[in-house]
ROKOLNU-385819 format. One record per residue (C-alpha): residue number from 1; x, y, z; residue in three letters. Coordinates in Angstrom, 1 decimal, padded with zeros to 4 digits. Example, Ala and Ser with C-alpha at 12.3 -4.5 7.8 and 13.67 -1.06 7.14 Angstrom:
2
[1 [012.3 -004.5 007.8] "ALA"]
[2 [013.7 -001.1 007.1] "SER"]
This chain:
244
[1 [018.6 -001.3 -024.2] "UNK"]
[2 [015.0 -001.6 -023.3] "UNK"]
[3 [014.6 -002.1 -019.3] "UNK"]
[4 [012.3 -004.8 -018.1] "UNK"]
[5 [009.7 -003.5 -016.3] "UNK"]
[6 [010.3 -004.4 -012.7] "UNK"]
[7 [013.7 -002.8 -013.4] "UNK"]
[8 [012.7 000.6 -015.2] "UNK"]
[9 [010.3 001.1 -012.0] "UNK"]
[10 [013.3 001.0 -009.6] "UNK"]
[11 [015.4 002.8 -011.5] "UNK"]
[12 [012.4 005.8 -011.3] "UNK"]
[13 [011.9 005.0 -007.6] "UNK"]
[14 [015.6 005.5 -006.7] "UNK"]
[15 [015.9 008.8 -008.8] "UNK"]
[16 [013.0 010.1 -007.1] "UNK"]
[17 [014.6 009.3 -003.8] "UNK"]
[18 [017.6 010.6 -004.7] "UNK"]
[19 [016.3 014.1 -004.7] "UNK"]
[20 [014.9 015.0 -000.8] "UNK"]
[21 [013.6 018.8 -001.3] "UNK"]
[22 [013.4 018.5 002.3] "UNK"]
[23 [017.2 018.8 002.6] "UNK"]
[24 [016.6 022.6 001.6] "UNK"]
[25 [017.9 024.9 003.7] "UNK"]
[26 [014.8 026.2 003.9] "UNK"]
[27 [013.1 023.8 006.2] "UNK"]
[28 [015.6 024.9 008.8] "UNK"]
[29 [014.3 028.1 009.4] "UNK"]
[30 [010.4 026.9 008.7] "UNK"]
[31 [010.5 023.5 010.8] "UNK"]
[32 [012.3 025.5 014.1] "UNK"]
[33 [010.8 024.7 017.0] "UNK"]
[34 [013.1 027.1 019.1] "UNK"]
[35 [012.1 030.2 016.9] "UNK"]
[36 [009.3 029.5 014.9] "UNK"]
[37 [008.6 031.9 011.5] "UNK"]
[38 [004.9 032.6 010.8] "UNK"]
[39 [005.9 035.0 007.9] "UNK"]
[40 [008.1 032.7 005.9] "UNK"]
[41 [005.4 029.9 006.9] "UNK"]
[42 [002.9 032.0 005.4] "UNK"]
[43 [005.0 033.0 002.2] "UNK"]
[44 [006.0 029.1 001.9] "UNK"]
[45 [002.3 028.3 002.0] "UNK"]
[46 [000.9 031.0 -000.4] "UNK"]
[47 [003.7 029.6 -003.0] "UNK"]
[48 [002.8 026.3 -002.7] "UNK"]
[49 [-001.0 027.0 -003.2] "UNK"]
[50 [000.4 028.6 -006.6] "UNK"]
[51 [000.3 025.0 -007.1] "UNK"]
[52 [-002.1 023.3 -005.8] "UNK"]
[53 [-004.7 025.0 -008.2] "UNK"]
[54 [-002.9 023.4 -011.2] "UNK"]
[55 [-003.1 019.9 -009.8] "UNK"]
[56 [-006.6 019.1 -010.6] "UNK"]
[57 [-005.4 020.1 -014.3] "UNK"]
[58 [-002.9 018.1 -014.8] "UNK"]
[59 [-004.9 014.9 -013.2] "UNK"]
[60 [-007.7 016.0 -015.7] "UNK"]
[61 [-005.1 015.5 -018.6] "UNK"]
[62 [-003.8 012.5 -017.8] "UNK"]
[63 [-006.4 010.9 -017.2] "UNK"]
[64 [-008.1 012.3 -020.8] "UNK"]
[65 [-005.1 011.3 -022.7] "UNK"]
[66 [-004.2 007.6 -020.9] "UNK"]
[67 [-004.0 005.4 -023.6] "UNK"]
[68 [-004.4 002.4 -021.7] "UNK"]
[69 [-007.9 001.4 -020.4] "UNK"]
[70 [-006.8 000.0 -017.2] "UNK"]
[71 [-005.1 002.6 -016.1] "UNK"]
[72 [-007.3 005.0 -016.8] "UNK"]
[73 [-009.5 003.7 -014.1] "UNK"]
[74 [-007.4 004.3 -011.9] "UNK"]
[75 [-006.6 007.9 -012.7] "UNK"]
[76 [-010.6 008.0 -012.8] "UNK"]
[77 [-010.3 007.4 -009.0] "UNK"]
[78 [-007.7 010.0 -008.9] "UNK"]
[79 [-009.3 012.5 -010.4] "UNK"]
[80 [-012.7 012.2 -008.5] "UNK"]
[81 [-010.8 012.0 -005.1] "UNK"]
[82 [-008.8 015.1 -006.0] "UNK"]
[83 [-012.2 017.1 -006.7] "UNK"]
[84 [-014.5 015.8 -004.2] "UNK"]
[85 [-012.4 014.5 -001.1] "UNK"]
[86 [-015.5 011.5 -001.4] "UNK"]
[87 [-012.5 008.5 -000.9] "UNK"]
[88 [-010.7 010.5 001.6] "UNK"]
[89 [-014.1 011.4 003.3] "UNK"]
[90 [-012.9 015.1 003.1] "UNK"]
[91 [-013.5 017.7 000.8] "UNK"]
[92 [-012.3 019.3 -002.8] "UNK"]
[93 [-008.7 019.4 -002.4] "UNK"]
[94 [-007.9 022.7 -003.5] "UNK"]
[95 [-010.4 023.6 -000.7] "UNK"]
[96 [-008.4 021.9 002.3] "UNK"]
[97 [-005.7 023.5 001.5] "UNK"]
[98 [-007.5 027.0 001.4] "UNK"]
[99 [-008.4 025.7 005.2] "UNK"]
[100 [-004.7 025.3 005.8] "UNK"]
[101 [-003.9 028.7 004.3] "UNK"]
[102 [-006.4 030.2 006.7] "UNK"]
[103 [-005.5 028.6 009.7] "UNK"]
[104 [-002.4 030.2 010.2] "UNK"]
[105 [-003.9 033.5 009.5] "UNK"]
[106 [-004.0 034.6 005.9] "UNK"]
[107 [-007.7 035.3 004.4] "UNK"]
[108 [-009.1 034.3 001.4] "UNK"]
[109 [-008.2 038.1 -000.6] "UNK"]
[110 [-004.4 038.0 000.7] "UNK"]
[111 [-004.4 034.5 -000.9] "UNK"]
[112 [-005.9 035.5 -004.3] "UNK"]
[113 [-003.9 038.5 -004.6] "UNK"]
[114 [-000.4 036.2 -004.6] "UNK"]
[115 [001.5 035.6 -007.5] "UNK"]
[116 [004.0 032.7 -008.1] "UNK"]
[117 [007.7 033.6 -008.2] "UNK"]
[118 [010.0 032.7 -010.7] "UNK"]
[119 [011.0 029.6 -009.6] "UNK"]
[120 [007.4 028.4 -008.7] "UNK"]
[121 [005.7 029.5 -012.3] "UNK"]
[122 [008.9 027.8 -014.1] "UNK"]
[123 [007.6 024.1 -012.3] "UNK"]
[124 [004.0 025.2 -012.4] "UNK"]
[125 [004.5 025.3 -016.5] "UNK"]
[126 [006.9 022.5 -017.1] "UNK"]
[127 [004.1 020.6 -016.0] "UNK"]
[128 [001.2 022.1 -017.7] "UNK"]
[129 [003.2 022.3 -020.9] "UNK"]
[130 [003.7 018.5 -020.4] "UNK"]
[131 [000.4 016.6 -019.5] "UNK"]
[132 [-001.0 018.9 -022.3] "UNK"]
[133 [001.4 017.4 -025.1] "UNK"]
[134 [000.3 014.4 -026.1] "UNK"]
[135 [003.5 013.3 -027.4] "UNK"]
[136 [004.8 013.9 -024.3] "UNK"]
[137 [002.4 012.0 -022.4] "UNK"]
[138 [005.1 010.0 -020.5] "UNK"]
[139 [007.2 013.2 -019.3] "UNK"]
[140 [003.9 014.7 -018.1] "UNK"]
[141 [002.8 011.4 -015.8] "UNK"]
[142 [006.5 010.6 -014.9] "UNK"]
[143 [006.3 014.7 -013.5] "UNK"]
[144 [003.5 014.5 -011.8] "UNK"]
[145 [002.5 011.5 -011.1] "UNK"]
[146 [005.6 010.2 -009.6] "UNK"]
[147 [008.0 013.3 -008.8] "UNK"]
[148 [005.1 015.7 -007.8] "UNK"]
[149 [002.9 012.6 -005.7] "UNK"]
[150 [006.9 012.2 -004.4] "UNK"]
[151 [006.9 015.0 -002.6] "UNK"]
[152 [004.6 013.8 000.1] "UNK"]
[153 [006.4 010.9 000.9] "UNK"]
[154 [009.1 012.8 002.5] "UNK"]
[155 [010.1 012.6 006.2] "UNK"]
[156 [012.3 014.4 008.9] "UNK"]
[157 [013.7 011.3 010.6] "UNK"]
[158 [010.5 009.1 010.7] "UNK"]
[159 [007.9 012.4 011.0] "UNK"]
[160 [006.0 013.7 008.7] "UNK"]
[161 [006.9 017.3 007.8] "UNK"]
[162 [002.9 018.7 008.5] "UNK"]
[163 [003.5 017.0 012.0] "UNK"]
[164 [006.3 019.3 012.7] "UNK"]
[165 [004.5 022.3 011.5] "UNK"]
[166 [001.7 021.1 013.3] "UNK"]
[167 [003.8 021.4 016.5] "UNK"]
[168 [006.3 024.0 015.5] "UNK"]
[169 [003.1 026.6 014.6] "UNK"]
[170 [000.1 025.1 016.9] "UNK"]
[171 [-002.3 023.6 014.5] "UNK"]
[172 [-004.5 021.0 014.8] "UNK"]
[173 [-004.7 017.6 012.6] "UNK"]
[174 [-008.1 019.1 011.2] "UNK"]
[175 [-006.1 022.1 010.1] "UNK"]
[176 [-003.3 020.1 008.3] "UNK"]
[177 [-005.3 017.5 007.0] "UNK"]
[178 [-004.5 018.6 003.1] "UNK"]
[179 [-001.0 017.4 003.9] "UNK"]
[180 [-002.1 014.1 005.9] "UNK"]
[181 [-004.6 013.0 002.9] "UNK"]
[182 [-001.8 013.5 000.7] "UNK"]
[183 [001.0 011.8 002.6] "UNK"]
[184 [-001.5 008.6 002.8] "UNK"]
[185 [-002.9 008.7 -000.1] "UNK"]
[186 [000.4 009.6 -002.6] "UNK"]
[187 [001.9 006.2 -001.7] "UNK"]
[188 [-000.7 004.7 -004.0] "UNK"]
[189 [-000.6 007.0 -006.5] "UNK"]
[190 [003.4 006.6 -006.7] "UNK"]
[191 [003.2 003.1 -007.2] "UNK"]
[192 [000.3 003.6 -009.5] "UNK"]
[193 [002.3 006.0 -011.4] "UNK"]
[194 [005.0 004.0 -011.8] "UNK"]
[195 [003.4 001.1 -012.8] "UNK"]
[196 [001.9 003.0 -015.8] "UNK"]
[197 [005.0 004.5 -017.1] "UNK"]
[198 [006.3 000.6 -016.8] "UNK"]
[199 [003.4 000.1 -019.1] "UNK"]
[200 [003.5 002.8 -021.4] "UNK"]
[201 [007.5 002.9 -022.2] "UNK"]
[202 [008.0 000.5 -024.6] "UNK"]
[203 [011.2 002.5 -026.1] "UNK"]
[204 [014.8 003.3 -024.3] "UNK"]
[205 [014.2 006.8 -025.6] "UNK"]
[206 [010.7 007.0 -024.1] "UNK"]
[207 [012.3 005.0 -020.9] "UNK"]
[208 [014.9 007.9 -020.2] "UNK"]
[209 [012.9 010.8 -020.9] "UNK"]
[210 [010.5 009.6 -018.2] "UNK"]
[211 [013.5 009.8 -015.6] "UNK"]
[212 [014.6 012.7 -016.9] "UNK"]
[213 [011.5 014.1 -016.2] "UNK"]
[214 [011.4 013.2 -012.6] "UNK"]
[215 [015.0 013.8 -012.4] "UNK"]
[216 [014.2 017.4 -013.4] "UNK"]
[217 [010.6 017.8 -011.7] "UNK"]
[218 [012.3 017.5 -008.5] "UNK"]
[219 [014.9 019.9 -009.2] "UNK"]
[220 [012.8 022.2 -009.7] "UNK"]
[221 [010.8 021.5 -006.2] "UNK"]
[222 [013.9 022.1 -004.8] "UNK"]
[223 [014.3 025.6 -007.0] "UNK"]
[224 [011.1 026.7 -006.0] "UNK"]
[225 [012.2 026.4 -001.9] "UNK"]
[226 [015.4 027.6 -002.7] "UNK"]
[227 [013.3 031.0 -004.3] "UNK"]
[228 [011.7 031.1 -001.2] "UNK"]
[229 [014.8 031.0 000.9] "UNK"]
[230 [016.4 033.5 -001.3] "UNK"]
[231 [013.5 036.2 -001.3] "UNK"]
[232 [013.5 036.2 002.6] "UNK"]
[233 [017.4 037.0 002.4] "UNK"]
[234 [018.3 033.7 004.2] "UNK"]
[235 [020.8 032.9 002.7] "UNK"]
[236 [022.5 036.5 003.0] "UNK"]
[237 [021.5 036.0 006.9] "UNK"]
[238 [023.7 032.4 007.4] "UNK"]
[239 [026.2 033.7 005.6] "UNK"]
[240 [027.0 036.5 007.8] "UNK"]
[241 [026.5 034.2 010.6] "UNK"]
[242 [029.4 031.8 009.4] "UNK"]
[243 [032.7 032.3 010.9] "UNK"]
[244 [035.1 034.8 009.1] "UNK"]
């Protein structure tokens, strides 16, 4: 059966709250205020910029292939924001997150000379493969424009995770302010995403593929920190700490 609209958006709302990447054990070790971690905090960074320089692209897609005139205004807005920073009053955003990267002390050649593990290229091309497909137009929006815009929206209690890394590692708000555009900004997009899919799935079949495809975007965020936790051997480290 064909969901009404209203409907079809909570049903993607609750399965990308569902998923909280956050609950990673990961973020244990990189949100420790007792013992903080510069080197996974620099590792966790360089793989998330892995992203970050595929966002524009897939914006750029989506917004090229949006069948519906109304919505592609908005992804007009979108897109400009994303490459000039001119509604957020900041800059490019693939540039405030290079200002991230080098405040906590990684320069510009250490960045370009990283490569995405496993996990990170398999979510990098999911999406790329996606927004580029125009039979799959759906799956590609649903993945990024509602599970990857998700991601931002996530808290520790009521704080924002770049507060607590802003604390945890000594960084100013003009240092994290990739993360604090995003987290404002992302609740828009969300709803804007999710609006569009409402629009543009007039078929059960195209109605569950586009939960699918959050369902399995943010699996795959949570794959990605997992890769993370596993290359730094932290999960071989808590589990010689647990009682025999």
């Amino acid at each position: 059966m064909l969901m009404e609209k209203d409907q079809f958006k909570k049903v993607m709302r609750s399965t990308l709250d569902k998923h909280l990447t956050l609950a990673n054990p990961l973020f244990k070790h990189l949100l420790n205020e007792e013992s903080p971690n510069t080197d996974l905090l620099q590792f966790t960074a360089l793989q998330g910029y892995q992203l970050t320089k595929y966002f524009l692209t897939y914006i750029e897609h989506i917004f090229f292939y949006c069948p519906l005139p109304r919505h592609k205004t908005i992804l007009l807005h979108n897109l400009y924001e994303e490459e000039t920073g001119a509604l957020s009053r900041t800059k490019n955003h693939v540039a405030l997150m290079q200002d991230f990267i080098r405040a906590i002390g990684i320069s510009d050649e250490q960045r370009d000379a990283v490569a995405a593990l496993p996990a990170t290229q398999e979510l990098i091309d999911y999406r790329l493969q996606a927004v580029k497909d125009r039979q799959r137009y759906h799956i590609g929006a649903a993945a990024v424009l509602v599970a990857s815009e998700g991601q931002n929206l996530e808290t520790v209690g009521e704080e924002a995770r770049h507060n607590i890394l802003g604390k945890v590692y000594n960084l100013k708000d003009e240092d994290l302010l990739f993360f604090s555009v995003h987290q404002k900004e992302d609740v828009g997009h969300v709803k804007q995403g999710l609006a569009l899919l409402a629009d543009l799935c007039t078929t059960p079949k195209m109605q569950r593929e586009a939960i699918e495809a959050i369902d399995h975007t943010c699996q795959l965020f949570y794959n990605m920190y997992q890769g993370i936790y596993e290359y730094f051997g932290l999960h071989e480290l808590e589990a010689a700490e647990e009682p025999a």
